[in-house]
KOLGU-4560 file (N, C-alpha, C; in nm, 3 decimals, padded with zeros to 5 digits):
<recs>
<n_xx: 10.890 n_yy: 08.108 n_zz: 09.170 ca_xx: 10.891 ca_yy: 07.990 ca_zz: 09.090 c_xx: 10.833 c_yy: 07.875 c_zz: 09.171 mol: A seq: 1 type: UNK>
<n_xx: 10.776 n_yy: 07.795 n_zz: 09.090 ca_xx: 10.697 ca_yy: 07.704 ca_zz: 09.179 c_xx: 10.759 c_yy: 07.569 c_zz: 09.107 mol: A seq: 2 type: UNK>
<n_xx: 10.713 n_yy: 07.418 n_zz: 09.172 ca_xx: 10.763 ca_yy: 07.285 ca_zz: 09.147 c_xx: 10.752 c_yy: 07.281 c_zz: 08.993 mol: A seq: 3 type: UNK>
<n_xx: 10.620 n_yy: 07.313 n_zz: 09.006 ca_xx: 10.572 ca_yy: 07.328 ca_zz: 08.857 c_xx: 10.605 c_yy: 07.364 c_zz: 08.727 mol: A seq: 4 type: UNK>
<n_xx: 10.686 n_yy: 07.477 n_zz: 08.784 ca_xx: 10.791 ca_yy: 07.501 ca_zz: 08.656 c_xx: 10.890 c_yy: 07.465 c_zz: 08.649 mol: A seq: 5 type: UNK>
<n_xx: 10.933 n_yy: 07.424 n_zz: 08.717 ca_xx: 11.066 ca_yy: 07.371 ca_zz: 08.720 c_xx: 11.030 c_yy: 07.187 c_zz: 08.620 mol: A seq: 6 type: UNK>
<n_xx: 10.964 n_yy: 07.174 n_zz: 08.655 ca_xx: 10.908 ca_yy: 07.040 ca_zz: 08.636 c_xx: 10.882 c_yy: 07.006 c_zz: 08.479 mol: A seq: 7 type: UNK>
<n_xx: 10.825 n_yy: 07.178 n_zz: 08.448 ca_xx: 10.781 ca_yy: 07.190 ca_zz: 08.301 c_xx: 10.860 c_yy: 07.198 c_zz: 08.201 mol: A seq: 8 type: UNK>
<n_xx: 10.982 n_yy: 07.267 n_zz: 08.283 ca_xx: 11.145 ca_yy: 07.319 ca_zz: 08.167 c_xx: 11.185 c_yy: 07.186 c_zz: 08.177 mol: A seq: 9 type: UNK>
<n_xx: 11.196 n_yy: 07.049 n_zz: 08.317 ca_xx: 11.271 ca_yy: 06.951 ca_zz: 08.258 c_xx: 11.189 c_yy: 06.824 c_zz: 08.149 mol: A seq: 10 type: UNK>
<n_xx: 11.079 n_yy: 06.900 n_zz: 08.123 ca_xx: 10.993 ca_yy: 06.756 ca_zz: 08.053 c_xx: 11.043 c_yy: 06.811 c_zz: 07.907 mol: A seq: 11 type: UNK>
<n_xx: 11.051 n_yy: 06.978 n_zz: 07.887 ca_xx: 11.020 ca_yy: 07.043 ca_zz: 07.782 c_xx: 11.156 c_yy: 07.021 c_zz: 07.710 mol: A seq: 12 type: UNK>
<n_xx: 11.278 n_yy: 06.932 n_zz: 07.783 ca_xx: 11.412 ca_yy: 06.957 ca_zz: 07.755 c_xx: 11.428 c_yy: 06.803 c_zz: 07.671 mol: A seq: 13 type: UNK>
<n_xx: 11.439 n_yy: 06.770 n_zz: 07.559 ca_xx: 11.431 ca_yy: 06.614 ca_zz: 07.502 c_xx: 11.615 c_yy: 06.592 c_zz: 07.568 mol: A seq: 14 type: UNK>
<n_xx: 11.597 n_yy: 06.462 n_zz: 07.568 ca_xx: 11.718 ca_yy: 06.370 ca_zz: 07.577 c_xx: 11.826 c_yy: 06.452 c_zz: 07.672 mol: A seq: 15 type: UNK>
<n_xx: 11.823 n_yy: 06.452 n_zz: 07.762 ca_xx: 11.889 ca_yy: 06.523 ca_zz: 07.876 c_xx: 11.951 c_yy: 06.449 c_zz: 07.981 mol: A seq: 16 type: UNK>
<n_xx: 12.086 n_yy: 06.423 n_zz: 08.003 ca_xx: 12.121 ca_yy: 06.350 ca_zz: 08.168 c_xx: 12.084 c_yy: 06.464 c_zz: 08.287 mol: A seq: 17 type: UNK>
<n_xx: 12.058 n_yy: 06.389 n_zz: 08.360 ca_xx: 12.098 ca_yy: 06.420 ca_zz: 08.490 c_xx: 12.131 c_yy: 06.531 c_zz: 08.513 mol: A seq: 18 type: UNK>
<n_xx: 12.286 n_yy: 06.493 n_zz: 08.491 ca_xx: 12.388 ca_yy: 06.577 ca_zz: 08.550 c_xx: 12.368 c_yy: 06.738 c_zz: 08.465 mol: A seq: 19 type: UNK>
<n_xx: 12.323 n_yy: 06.722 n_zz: 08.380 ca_xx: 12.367 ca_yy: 06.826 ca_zz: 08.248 c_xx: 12.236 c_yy: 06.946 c_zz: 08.331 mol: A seq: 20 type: UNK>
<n_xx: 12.165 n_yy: 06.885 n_zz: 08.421 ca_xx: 12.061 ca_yy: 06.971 ca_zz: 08.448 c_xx: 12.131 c_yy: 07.096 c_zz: 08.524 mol: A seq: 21 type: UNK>
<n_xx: 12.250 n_yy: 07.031 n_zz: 08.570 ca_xx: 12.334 ca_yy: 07.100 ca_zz: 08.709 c_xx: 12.356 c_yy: 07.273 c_zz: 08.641 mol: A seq: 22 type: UNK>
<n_xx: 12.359 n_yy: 07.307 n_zz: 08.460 ca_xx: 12.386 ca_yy: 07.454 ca_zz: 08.474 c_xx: 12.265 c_yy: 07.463 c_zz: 08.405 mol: A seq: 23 type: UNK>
<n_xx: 12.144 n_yy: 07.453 n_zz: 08.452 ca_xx: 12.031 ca_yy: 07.502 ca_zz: 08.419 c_xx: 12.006 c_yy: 07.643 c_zz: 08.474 mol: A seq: 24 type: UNK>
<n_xx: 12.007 n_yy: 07.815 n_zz: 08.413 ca_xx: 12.004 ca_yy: 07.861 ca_zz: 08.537 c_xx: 11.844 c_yy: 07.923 c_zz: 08.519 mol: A seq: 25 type: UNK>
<n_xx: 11.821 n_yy: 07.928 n_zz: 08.679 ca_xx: 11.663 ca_yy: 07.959 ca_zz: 08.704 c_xx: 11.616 c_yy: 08.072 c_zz: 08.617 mol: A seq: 26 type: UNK>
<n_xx: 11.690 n_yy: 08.160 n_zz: 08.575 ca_xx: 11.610 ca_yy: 08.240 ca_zz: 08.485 c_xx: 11.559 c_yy: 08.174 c_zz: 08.368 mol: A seq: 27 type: UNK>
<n_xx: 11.620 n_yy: 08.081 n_zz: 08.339 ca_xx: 11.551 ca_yy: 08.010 ca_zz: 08.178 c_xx: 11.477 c_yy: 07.921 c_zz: 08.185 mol: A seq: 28 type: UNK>
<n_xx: 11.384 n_yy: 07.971 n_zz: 08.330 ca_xx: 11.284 ca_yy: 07.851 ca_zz: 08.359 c_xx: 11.144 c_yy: 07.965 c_zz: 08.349 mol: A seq: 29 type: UNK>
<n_xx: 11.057 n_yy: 07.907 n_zz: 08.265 ca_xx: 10.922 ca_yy: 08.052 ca_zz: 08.245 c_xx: 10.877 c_yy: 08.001 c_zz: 08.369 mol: A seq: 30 type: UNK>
<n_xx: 10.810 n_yy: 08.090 n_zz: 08.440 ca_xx: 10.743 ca_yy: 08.084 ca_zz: 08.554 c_xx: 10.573 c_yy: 08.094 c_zz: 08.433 mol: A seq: 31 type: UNK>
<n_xx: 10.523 n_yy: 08.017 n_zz: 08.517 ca_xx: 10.326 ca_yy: 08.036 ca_zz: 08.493 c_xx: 10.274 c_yy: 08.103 c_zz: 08.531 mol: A seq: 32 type: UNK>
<n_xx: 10.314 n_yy: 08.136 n_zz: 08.660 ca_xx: 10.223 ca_yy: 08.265 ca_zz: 08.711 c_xx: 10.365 c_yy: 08.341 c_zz: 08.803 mol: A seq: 33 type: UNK>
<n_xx: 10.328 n_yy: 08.440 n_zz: 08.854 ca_xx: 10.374 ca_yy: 08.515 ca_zz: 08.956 c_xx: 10.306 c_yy: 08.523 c_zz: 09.054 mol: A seq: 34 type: UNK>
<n_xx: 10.400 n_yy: 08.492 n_zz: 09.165 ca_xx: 10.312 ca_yy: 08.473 ca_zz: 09.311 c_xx: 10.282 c_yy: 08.595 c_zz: 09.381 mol: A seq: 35 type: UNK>
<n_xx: 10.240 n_yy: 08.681 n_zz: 09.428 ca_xx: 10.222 ca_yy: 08.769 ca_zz: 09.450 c_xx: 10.286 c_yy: 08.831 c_zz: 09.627 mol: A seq: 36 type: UNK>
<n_xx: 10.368 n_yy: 08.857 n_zz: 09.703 ca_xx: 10.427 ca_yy: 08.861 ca_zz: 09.832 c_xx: 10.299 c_yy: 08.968 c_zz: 09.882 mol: A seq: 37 type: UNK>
<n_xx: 10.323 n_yy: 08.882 n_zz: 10.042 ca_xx: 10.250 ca_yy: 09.007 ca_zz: 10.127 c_xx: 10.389 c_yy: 09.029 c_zz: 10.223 mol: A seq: 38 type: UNK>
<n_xx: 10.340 n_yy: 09.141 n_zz: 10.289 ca_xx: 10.463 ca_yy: 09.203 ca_zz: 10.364 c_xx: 10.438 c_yy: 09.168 c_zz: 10.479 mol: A seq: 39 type: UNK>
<n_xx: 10.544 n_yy: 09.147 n_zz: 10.604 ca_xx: 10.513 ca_yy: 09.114 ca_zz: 10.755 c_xx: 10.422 c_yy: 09.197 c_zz: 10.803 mol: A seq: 40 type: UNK>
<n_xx: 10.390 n_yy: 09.324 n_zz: 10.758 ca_xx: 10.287 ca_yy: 09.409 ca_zz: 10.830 c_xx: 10.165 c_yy: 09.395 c_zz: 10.742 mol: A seq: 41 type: UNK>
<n_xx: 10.155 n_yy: 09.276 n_zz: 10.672 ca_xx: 10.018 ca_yy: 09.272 ca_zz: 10.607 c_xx: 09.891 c_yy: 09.256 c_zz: 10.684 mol: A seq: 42 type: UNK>
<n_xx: 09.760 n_yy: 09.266 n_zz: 10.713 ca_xx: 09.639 ca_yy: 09.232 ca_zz: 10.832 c_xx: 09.607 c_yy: 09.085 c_zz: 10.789 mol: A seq: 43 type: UNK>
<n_xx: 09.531 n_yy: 09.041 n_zz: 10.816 ca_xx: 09.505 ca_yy: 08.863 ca_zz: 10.805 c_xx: 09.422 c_yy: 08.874 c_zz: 10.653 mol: A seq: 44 type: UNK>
<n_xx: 09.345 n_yy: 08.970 n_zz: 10.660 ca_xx: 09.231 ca_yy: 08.959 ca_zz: 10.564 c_xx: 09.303 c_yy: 08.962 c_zz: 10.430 mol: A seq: 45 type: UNK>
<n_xx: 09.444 n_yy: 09.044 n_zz: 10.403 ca_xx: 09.519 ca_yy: 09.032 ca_zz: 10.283 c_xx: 09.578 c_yy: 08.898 c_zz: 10.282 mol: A seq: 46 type: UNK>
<n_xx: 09.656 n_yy: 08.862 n_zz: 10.368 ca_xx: 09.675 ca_yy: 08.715 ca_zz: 10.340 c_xx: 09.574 c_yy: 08.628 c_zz: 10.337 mol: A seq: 47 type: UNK>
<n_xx: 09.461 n_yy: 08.628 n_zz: 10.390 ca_xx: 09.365 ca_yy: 08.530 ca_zz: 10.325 c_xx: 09.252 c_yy: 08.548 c_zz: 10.173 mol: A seq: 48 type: UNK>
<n_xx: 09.310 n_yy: 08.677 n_zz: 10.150 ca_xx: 09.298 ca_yy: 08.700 ca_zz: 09.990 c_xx: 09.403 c_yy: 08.668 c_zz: 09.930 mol: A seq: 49 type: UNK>
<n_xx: 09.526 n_yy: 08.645 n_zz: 09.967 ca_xx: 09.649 ca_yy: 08.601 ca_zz: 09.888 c_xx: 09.615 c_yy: 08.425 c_zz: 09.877 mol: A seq: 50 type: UNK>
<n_xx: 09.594 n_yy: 08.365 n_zz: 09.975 ca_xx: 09.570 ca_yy: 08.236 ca_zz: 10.005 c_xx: 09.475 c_yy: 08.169 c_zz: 09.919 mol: A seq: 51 type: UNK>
<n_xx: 09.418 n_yy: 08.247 n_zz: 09.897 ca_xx: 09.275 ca_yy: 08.186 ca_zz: 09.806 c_xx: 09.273 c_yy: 08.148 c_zz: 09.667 mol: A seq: 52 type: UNK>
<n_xx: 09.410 n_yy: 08.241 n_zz: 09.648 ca_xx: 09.427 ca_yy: 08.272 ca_zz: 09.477 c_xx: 09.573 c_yy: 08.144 c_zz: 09.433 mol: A seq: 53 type: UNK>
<n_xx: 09.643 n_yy: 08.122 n_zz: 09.614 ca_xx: 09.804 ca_yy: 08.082 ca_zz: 09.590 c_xx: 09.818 c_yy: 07.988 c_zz: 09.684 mol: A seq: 54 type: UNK>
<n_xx: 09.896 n_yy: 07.871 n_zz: 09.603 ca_xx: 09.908 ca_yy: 07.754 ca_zz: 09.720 c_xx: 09.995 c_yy: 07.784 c_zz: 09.850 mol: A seq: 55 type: UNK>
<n_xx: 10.109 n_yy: 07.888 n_zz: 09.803 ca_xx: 10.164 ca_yy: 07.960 ca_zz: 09.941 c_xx: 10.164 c_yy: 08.115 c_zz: 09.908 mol: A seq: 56 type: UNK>
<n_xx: 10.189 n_yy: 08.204 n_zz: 10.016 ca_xx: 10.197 ca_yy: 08.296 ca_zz: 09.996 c_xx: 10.379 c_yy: 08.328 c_zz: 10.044 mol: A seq: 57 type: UNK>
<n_xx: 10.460 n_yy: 08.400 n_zz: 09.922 ca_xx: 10.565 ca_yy: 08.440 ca_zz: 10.014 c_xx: 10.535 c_yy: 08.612 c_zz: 10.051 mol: A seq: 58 type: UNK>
<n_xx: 10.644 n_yy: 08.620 n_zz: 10.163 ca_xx: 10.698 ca_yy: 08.715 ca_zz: 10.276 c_xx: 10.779 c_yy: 08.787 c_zz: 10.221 mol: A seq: 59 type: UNK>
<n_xx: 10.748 n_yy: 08.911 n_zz: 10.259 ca_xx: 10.890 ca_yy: 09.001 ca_zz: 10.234 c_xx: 10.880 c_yy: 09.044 c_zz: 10.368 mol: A seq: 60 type: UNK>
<n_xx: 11.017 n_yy: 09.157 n_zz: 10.371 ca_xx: 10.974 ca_yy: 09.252 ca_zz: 10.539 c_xx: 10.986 c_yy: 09.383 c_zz: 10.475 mol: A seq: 61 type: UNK>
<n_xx: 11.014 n_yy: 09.528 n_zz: 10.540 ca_xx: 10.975 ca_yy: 09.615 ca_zz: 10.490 c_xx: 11.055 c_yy: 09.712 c_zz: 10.391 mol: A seq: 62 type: UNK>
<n_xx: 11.207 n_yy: 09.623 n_zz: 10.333 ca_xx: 11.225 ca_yy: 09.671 ca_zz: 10.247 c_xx: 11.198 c_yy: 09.595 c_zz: 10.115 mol: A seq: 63 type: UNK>
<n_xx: 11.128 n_yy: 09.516 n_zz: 10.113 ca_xx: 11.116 ca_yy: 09.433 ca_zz: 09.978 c_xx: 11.176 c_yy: 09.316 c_zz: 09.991 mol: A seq: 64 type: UNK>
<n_xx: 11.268 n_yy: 09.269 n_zz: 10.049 ca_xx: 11.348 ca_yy: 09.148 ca_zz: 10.038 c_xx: 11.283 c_yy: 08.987 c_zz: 10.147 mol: A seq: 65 type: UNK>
<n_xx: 11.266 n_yy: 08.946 n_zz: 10.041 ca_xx: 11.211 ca_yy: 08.794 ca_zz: 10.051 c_xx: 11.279 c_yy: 08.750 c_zz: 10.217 mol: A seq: 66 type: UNK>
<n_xx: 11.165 n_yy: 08.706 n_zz: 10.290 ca_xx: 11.247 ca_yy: 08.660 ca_zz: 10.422 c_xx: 11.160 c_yy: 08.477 c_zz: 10.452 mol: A seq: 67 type: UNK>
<n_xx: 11.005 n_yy: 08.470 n_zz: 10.375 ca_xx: 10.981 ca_yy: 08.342 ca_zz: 10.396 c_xx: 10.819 c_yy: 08.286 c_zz: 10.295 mol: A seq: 68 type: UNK>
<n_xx: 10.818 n_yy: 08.186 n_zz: 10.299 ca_xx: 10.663 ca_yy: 08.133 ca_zz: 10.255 c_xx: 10.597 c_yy: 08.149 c_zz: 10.356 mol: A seq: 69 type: UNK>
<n_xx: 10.471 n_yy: 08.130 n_zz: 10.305 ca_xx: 10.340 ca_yy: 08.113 ca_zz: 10.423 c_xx: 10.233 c_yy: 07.992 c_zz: 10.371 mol: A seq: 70 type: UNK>
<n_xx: 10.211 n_yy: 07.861 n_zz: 10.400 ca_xx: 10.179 ca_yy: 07.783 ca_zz: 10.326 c_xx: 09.981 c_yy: 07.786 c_zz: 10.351 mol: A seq: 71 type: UNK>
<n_xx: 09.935 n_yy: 07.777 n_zz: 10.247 ca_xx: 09.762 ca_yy: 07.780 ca_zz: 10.250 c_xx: 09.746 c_yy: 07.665 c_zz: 10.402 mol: A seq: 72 type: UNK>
<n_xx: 09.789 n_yy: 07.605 n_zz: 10.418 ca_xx: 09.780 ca_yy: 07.524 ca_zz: 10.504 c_xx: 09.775 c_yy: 07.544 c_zz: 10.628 mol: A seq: 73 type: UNK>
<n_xx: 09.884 n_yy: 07.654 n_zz: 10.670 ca_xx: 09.929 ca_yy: 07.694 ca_zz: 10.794 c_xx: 09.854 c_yy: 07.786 c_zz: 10.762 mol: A seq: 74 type: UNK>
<n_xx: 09.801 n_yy: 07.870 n_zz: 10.681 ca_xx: 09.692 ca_yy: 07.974 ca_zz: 10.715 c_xx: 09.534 c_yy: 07.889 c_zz: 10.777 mol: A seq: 75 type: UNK>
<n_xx: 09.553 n_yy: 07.818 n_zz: 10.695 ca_xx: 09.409 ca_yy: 07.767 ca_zz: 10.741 c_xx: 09.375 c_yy: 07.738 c_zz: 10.907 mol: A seq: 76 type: UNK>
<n_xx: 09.500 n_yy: 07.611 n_zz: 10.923 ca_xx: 09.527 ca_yy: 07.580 ca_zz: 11.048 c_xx: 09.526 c_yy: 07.679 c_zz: 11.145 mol: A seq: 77 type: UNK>
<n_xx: 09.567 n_yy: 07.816 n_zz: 11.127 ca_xx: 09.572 ca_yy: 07.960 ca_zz: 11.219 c_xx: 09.425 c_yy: 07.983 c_zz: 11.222 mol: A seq: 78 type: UNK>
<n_xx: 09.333 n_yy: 07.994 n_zz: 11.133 ca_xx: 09.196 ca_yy: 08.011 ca_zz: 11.135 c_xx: 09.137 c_yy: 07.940 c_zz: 11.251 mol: A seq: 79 type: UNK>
<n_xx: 09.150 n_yy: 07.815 n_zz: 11.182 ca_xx: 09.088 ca_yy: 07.711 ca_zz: 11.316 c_xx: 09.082 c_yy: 07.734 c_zz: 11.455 mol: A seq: 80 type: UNK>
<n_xx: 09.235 n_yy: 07.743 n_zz: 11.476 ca_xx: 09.283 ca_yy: 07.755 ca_zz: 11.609 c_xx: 09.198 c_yy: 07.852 c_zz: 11.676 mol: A seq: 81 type: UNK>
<n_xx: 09.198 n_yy: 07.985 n_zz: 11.570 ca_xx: 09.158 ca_yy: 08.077 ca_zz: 11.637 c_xx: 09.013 c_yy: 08.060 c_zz: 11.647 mol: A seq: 82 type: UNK>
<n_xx: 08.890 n_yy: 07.980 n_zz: 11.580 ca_xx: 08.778 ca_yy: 08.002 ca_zz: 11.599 c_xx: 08.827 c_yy: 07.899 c_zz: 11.735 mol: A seq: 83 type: UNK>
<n_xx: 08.873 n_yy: 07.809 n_zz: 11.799 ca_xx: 08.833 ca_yy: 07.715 ca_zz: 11.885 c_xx: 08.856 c_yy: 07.852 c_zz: 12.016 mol: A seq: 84 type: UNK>
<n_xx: 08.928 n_yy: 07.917 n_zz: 11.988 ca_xx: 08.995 ca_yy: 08.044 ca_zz: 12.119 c_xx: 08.910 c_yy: 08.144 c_zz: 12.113 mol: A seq: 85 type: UNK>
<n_xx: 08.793 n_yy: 08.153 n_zz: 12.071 ca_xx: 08.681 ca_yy: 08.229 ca_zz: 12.078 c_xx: 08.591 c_yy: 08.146 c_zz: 12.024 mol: A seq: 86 type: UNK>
<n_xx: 08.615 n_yy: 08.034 n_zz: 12.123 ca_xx: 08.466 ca_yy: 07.929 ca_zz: 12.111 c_xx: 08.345 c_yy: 07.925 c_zz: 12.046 mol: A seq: 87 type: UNK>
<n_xx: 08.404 n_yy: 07.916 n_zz: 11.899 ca_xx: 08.340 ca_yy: 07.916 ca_zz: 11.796 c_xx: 08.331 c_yy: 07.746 c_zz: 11.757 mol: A seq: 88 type: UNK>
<n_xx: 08.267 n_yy: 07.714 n_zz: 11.723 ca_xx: 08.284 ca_yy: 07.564 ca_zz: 11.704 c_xx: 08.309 c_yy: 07.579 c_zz: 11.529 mol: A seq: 89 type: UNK>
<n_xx: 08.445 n_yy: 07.502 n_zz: 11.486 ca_xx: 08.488 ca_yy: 07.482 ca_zz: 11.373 c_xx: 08.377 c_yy: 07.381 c_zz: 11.257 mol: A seq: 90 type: UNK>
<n_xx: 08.373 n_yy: 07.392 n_zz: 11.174 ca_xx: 08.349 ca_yy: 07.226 ca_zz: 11.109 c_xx: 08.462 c_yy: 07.126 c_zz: 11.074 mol: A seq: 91 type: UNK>
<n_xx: 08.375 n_yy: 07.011 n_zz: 11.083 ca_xx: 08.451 ca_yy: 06.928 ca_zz: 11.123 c_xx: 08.616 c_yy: 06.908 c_zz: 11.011 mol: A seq: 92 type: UNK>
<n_xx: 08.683 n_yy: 06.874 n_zz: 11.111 ca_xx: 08.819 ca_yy: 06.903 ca_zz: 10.978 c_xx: 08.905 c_yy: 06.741 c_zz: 10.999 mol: A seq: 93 type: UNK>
</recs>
């Protein structure tokens, strides 16, 4: 689930307090898309096909169970790093 939906069930809800949001439960929120997980033993090249498509990518480990995000950001930033560590000259960022 992303901000986004969450964002969408409270616009979609007329005349609502606050408080009343408190037993909203996450299943009765539609998700827009499904994010797709890569696994800790995924290679770079799958997460930077996950990245391309998703503002984060989440983590599982190797039985299926969710352990973290991976944000497009911090992928990118890992790119960089690594062209400067095999003195590649980046563009400019």
């Amino acid at each position: 689930m992303a901000e986004g939906d969450l964002l969408r069930k409270i616009k979609s809800l007329e005349h609502i307090e606050l408080h009343e949001l408190e037993h909203l439960r996450i299943e009765e929120v539609p998700r827009h898309r499904d994010y797709e997980p890569i696994t800790i033993n995924d290679e770079m090249e799958s997460i930077l096909s996950r990245a391309s498509e998703q503002n984060f990518v989440p983590v599982v480990d190797d039985q299926n169970i969710f352990i973290g995000l991976v944000r497009r950001r911090e992928i990118i930033e890992y790119c960089i790093s690594q062209l400067f560590i095999h003195g590649e000259t980046p563009l400019n960022v």
